[in-house]
N, C-alpha and C positions, 0 to 999 in steps of 0.2 A: 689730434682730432682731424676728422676729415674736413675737405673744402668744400661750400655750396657754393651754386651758381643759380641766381632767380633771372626767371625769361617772364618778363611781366606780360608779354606781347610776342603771339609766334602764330599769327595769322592760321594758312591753312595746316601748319605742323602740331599744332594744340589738339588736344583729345579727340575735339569732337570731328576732327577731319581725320585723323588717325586710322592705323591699318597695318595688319600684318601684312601686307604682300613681299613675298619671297622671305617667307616665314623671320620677318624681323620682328622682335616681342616688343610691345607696348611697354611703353618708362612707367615707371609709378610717377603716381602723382603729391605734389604734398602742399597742405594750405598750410601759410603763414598768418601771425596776427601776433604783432608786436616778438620780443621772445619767443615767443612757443609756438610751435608746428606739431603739423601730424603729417603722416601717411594714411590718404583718402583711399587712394587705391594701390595697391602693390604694386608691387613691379612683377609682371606675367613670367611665369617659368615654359621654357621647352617643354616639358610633360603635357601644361594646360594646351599650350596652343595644340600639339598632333590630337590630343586628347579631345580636339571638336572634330576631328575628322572621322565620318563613319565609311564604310562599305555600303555600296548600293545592295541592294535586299536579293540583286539576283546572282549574287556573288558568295 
């Protein structure tokens, strides 16, 4: 089985300060509560992130 590690506390590095800059992909995220977890949000693939990038329209 794999090993978890819970950051109960990670100031400005938690989601809501979060950022791809220099295209590093956002961690999934997963709620605990007793036993049982989920995955809230995935863990972002390569594809998704290029995939916000458009071309300016005079291109």
């Amino acid at each position: 089985a794999g090993q978890l590690l819970a950051v109960l506390s990670a100031g400005a590095y938690g989601a809501v300060q979060a950022g791809t800059y220099n295209t590093r992909l956002l961690v999934p995220e997963v709620m605990v509560h007793g036993d049982d977890y989920a995955v809230v949000r995935p863990r972002q693939t390569y594809d998704e992130l290029i995939g916000l990038d458009q071309l300016a329209s005079w291109q």
